[in-house]
Structure formats: structure tokens, C-alpha cells
py3Dmol code that shows the C-alpha trace and the ligand (Angstrom):
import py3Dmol

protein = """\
ATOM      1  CA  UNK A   1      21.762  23.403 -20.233  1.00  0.00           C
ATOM      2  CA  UNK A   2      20.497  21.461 -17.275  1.00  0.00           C
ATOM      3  CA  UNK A   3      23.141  19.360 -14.731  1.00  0.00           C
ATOM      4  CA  UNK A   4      22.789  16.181 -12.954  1.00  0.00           C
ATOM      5  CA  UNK A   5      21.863  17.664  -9.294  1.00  0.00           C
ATOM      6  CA  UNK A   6      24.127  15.545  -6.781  1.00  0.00           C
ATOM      7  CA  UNK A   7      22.143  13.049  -4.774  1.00  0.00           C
ATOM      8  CA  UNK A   8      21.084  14.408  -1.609  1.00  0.00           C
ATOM      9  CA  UNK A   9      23.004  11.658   0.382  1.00  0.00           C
ATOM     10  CA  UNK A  10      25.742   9.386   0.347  1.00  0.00           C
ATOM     11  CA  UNK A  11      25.428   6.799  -1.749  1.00  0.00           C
ATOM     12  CA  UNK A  12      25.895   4.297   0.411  1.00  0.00           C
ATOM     13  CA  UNK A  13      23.203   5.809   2.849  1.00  0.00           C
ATOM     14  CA  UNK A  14      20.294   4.056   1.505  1.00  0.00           C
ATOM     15  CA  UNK A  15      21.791   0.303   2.249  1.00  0.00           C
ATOM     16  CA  UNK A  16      20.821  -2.124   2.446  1.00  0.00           C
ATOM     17  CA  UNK A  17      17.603  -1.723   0.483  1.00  0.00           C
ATOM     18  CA  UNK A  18      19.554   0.322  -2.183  1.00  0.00           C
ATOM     19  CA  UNK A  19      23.287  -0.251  -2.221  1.00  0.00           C
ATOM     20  CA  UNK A  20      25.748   1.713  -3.551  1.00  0.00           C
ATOM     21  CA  UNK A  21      26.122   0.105  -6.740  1.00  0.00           C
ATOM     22  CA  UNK A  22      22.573   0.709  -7.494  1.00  0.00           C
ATOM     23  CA  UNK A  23      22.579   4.563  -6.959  1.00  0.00           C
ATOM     24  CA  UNK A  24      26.014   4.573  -8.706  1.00  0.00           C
ATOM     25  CA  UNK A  25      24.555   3.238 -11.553  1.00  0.00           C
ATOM     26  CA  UNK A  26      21.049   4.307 -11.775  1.00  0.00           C
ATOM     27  CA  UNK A  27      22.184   8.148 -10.638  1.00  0.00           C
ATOM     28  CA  UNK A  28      25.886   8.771 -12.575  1.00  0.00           C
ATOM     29  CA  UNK A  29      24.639   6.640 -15.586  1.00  0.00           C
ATOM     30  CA  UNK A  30      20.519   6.584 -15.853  1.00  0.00           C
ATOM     31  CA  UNK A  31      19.911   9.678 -14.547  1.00  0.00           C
ATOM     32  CA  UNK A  32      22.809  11.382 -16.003  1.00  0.00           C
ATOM     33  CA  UNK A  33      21.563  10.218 -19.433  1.00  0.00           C
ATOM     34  CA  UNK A  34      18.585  11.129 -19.416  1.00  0.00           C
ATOM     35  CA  UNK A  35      19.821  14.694 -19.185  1.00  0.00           C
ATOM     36  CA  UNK A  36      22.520  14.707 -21.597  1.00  0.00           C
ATOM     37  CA  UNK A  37      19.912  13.991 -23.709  1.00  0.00           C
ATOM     38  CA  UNK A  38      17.610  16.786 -22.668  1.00  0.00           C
ATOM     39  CA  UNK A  39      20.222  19.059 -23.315  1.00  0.00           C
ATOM     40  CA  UNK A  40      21.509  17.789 -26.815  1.00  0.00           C
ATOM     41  CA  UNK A  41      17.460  17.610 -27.931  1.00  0.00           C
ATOM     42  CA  UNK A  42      16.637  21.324 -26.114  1.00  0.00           C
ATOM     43  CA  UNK A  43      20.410  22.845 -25.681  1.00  0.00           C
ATOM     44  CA  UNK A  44      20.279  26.228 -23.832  1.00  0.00           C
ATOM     45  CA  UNK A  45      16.538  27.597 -24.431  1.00  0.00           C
ATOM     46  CA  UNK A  46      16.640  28.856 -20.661  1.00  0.00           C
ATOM     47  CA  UNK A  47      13.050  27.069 -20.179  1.00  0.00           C
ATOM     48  CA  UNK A  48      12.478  25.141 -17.084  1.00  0.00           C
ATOM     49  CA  UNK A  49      12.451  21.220 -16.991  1.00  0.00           C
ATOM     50  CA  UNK A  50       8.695  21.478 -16.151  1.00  0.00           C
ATOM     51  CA  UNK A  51       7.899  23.831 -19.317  1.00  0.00           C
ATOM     52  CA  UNK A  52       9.871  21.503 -21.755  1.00  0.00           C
ATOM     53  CA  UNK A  53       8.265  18.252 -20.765  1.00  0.00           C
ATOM     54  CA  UNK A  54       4.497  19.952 -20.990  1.00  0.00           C
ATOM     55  CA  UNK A  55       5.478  21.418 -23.940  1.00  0.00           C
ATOM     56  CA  UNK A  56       6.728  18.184 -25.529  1.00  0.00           C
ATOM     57  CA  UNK A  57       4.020  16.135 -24.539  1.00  0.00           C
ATOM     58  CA  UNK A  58       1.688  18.676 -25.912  1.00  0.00           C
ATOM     59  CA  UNK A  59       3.346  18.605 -29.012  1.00  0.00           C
ATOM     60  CA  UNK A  60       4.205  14.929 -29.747  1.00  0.00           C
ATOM     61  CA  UNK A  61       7.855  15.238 -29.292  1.00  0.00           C
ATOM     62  CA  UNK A  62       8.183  12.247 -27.526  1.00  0.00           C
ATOM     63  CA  UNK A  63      11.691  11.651 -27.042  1.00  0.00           C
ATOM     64  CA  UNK A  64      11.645  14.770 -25.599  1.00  0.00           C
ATOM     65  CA  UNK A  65       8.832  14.726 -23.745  1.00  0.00           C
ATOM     66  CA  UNK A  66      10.340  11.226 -22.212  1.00  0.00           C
ATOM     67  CA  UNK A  67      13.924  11.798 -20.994  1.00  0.00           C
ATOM     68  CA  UNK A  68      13.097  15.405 -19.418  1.00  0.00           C
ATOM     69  CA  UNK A  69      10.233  14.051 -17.424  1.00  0.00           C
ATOM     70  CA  UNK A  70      12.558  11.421 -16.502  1.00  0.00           C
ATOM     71  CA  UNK A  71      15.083  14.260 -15.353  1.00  0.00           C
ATOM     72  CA  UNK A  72      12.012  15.251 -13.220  1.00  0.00           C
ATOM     73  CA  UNK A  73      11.218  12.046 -11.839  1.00  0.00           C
ATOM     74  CA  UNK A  74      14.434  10.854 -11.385  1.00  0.00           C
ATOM     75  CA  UNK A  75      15.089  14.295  -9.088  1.00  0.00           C
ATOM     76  CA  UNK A  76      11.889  14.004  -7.313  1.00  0.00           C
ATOM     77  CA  UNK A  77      12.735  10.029  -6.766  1.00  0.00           C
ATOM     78  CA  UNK A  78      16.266  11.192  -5.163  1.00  0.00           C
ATOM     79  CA  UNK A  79      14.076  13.443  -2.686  1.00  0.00           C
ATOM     80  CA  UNK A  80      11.746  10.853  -1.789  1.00  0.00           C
ATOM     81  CA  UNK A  81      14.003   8.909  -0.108  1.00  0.00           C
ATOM     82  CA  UNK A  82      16.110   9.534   3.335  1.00  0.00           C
ATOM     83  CA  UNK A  83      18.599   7.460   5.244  1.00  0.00           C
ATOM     84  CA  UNK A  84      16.450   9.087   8.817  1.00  0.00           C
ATOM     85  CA  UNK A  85      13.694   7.317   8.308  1.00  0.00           C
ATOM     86  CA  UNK A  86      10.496   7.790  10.318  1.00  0.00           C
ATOM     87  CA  UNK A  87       6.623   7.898  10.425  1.00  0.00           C
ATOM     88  CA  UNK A  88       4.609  10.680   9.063  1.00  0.00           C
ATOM     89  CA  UNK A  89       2.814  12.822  11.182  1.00  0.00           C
ATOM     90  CA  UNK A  90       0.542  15.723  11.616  1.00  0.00           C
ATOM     91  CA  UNK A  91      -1.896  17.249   8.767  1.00  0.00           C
ATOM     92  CA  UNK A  92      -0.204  14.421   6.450  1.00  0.00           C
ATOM     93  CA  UNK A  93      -0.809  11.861   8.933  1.00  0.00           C
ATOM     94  CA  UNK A  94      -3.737  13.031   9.863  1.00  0.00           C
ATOM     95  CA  UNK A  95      -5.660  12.672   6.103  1.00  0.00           C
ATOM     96  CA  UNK A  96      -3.684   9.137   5.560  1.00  0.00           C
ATOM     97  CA  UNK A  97      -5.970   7.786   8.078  1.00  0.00           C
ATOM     98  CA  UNK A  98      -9.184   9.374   7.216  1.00  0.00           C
ATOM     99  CA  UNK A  99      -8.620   7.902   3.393  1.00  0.00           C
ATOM    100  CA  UNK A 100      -6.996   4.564   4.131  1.00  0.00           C
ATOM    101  CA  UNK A 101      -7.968   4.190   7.920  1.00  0.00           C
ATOM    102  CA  UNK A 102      -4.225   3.673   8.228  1.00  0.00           C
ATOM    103  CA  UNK A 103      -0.746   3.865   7.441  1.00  0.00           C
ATOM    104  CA  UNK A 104      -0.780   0.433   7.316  1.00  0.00           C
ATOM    105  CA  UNK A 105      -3.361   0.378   4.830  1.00  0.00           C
ATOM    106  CA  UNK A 106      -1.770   3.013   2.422  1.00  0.00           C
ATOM    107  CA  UNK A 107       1.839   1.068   2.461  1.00  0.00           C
ATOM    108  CA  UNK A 108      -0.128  -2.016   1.623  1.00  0.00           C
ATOM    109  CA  UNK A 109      -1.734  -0.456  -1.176  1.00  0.00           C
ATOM    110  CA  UNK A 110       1.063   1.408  -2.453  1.00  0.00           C
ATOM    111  CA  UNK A 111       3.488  -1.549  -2.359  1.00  0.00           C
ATOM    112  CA  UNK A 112       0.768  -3.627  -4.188  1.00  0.00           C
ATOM    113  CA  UNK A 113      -0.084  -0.933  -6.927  1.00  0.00           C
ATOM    114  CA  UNK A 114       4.176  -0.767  -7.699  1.00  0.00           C
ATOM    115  CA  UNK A 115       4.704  -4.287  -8.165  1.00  0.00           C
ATOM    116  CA  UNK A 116       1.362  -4.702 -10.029  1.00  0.00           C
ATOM    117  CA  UNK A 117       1.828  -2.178 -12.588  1.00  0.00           C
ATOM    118  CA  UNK A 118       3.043  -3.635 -15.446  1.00  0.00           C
ATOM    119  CA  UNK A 119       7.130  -3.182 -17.109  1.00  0.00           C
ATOM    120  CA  UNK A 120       8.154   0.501 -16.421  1.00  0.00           C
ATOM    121  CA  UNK A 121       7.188   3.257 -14.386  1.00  0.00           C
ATOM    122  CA  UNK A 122       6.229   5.090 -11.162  1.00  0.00           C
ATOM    123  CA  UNK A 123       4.347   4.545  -8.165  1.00  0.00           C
ATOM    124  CA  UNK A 124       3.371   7.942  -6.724  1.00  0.00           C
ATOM    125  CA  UNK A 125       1.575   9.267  -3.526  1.00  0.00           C
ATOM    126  CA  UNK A 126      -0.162  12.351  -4.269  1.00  0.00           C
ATOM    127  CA  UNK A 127      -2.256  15.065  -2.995  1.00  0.00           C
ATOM    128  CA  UNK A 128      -5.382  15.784  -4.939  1.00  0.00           C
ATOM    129  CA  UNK A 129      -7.936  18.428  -4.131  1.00  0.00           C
ATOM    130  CA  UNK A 130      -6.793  17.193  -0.262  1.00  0.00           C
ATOM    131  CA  UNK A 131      -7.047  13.753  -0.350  1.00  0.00           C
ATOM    132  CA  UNK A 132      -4.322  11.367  -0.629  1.00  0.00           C
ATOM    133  CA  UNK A 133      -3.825   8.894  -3.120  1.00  0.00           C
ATOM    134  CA  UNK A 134      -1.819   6.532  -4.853  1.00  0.00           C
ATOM    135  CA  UNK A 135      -1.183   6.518  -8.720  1.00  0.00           C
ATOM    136  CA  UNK A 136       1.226   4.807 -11.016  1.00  0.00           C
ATOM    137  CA  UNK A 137       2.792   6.426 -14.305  1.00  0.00           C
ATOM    138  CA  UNK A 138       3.960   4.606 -17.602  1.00  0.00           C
ATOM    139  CA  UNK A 139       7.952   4.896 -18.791  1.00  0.00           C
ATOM    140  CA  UNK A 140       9.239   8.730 -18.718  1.00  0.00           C
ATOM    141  CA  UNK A 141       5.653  10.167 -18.039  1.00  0.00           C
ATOM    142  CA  UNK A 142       5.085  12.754 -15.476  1.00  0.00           C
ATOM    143  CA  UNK A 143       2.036  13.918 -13.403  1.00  0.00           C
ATOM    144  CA  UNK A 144       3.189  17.454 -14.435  1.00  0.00           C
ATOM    145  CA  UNK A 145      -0.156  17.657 -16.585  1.00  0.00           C
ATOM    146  CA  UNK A 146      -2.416  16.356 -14.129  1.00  0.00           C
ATOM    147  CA  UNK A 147      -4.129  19.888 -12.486  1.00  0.00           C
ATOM    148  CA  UNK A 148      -4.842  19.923  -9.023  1.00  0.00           C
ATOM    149  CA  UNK A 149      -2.246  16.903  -8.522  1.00  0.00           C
ATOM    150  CA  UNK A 150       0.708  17.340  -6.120  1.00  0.00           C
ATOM    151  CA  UNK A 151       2.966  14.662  -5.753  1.00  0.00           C
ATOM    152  CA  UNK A 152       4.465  13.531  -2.429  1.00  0.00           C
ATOM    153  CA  UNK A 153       6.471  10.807  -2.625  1.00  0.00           C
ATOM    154  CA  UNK A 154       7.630   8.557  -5.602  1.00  0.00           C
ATOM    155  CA  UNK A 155       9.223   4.915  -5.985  1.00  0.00           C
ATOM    156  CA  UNK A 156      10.997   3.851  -9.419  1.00  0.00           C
ATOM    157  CA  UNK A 157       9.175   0.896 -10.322  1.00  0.00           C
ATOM    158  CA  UNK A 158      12.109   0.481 -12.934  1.00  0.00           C
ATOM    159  CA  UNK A 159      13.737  -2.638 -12.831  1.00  0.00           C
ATOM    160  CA  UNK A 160      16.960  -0.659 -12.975  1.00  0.00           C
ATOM    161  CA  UNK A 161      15.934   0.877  -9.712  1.00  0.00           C
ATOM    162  CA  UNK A 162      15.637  -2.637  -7.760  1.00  0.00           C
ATOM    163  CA  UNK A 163      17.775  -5.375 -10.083  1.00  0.00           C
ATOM    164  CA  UNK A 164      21.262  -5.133  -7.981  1.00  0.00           C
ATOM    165  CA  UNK A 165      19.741  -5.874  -5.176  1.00  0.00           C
ATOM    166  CA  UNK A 166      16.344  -7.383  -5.272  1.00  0.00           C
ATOM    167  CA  UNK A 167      16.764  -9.055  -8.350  1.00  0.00           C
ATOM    168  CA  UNK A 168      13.171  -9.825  -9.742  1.00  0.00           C
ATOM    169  CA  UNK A 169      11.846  -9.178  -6.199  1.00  0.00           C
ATOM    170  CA  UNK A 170       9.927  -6.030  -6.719  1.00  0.00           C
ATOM    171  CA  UNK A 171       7.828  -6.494  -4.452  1.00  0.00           C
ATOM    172  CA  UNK A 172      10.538  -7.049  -1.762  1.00  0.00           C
ATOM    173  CA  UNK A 173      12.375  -3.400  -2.797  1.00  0.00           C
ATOM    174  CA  UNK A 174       9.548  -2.023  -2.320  1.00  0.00           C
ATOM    175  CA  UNK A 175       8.575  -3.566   0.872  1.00  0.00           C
ATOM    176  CA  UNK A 176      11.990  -2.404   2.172  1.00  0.00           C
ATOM    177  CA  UNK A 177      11.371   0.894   0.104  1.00  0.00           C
ATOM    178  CA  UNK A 178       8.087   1.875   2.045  1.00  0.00           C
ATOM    179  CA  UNK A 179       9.591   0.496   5.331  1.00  0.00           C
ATOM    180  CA  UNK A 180      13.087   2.175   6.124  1.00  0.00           C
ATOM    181  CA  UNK A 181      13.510   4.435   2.583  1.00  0.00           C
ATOM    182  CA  UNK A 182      10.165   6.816   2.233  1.00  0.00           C
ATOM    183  CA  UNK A 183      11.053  10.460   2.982  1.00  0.00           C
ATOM    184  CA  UNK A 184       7.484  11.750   5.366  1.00  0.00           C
ATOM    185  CA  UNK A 185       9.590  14.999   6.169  1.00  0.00           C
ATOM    186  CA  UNK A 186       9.895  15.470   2.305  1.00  0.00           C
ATOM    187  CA  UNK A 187       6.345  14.437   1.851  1.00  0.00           C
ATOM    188  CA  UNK A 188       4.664  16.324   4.317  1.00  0.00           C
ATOM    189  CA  UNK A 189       5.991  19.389   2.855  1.00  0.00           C
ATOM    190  CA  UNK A 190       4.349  18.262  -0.426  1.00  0.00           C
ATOM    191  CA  UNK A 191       1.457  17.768   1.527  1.00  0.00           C
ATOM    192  CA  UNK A 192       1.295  21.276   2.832  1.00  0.00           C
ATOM    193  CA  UNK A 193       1.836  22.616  -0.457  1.00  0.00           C
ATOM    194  CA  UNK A 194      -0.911  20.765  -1.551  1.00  0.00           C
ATOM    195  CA  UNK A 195      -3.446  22.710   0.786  1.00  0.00           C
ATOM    196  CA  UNK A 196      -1.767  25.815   0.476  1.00  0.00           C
ATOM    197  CA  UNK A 197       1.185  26.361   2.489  1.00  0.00           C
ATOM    198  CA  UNK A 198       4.511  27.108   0.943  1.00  0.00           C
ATOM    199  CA  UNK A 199       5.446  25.955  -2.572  1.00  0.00           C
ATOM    200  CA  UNK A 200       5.633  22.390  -3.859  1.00  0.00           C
ATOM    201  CA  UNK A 201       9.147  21.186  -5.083  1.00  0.00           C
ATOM    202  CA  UNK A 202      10.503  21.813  -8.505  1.00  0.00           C
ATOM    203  CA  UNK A 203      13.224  21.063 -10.713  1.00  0.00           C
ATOM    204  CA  UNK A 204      16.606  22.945  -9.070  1.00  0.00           C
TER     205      UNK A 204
END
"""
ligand_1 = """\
1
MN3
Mn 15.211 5.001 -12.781
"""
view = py3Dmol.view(width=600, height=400)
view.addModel(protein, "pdb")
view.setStyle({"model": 0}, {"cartoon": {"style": "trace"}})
view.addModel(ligand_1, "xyz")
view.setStyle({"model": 1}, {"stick": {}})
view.zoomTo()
view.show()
């Protein structure tokens, strides 16, 4: 059986770009469904979260396959935020500005890649084979498959995530998102990870 891990904050610590009624609501009742209904699909196998959702994608069972990789995003989404907020730095730093040229750059194309994608999903910055990059992911789907891919930071693109308090404004959650919310402490131990140093996060 798999629990709802706490958020790693108060939930009023993300205001005002998130308030508390939003994490109320998208952690104690989104989040929280999504893994009752991992564990009344998959009750007490003892696999991890990241074996059941490549497992169910590989074999079609795409219920499955959709609320446990939304278990995993949802956790990962929870660490990619902080209420500290500052700028990244070092090796992380360091390879934004040789792919983008700048920090800048990268924020503008995240932000414009999350409100561009289309209905539901993710907007991820990753690690692959060293580089940095940003992707976007469709509904429950993960990046879990994706070899050589380390995430670093992620943004719910849901409009559950942003509704409360942006309204329609995607665009301006995630402007306020990449500005005050996006965890580079979390990230740049992603980062390091990526190129060998320590392991990258996983399901608690
Ligand atoms: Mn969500």
C-alpha cells in the first residue's frame, strides 16, 4: 500500500502564487486520489511506484499506468517547489547558460512550452546525457521510460494546479511559478545525479 507523503511545507508557504486552498485541494484531494486508486488497482504487491507505472505502461494497463505516474509526478511536483526561493548556481548554472545562453532564456522557454502545451500535463526541466532541457508530458505520463533522462524540476500544467488562483491565466502561474516557486537546491541535486554524483530522487 502506498501513502500520501505530507507536503514538504506549509501549505500556506507557497502564497501568493499557490494559496492554500489550492494545495489543500490539489494535495488532500488530487493527489490523495490518485493513490487510493493505485492501491485499490495494485493493493500490497510490495513493488515500487516506479516498477508499477513501467510495468503498466508496458502492458497497456492504462488506468494503472495513469494514476501511479501521477503519484510520481504529483511527489516530484511537491519537491520542485520551495517557499526560499533563489537562483541556481554552480555545475547547474553553469550548463543553463552554455544551452540557453541564460537563465533568462530557459524561464522564457519553459514558461512558453507550459502554457503552450495543449489541456493536461507537465512541463519538465531535465538532464539528458548533460545537457539541459525542457520537455512537456501528456495527462498521468511519466518520463520514467525515457533512458538517460533525469528530471529536475516539474510544473503541473493542470488546470487544477493554477484555477484558484490564476484562473485561466496559465501563463501568469507559471510566470509566478518560475519566478518565486522553482526549487534550484532541489534541482541541482537532480542535476548532479544526472552526471554522476549521488542518486536522483525517487518515490519515498
Ligand atoms: Mn495536479
Amino acid at each position: 500500500m502506498f501513502e500520501l507523503p505530507d507536503l514538504p511545507y506549509a501549505y500556506d508557504a507557497l502564497e501568493p502564487t499557490l494559496s492554500a486552498a489550492t494545495l489543500h485541494l490539489h494535495h488532500d484531494k488530487h493527489h490523495a486520489r490518485y493513490v487510493a486508486v493505485v492501491n485499490e488497482l495494485q493493493p500490497g504487491t510490495g513493488a515500487s511506484l516506479e516498477r508499477i507505472v513501467l510495468e503498466a505502461s508496458a502492458n497497456g494497463q492504462r488506468k494503472l499506468a495513469n494514476n501511479a505516474g501521477q503519484v510520481w509526478n504529483h511527489s516530484f511536483f511537491w519537491a520542485s517547489m520551495t517557499s526560499a526561493f533563489r537562483a541556481p548556481s554552480g555545475r547547474l548554472f553553469d550548463a543553463i547558460q552554455r544551452d540557453f545562453g541564460s537563465l533568462a532564456a530557459l524561464g522564457g522557454e519553459f514558461k512558453d512550452a507550459g502554457a503552450g502545451h495543449f489541456g493536461s500535463g507537465w512541463v519538465w526541466l531535465v538532464a539528458k546525457e548533460g545537457a539541459v532541457a525542457v520537455v512537456t508530458t501528456h495527462d498521468g505520463d511519466t518520463l520514467l521510460a525515457e533512458s538517460g533522462v533525469v528530471p529536475l524540476l516539474v510544473c503541473d500544467v493542470w488546470e487544477h494546479a493554477y484555477y484558484l488562483d490564476h484562473r485561466n491565466d496559465r501563463a501568469a502561474f507559471l510566470d509566478g511559478w518560475w519566478a518565486r516557486l522553482a526549487n534550484w537546491a532541489f534541482a541541482e541535486r537532480q542535476f548532479a545525479a544526472a552526471l554522476g554524483d549521488g542518486a536522483a530522487w525517487r518515490f519515498g
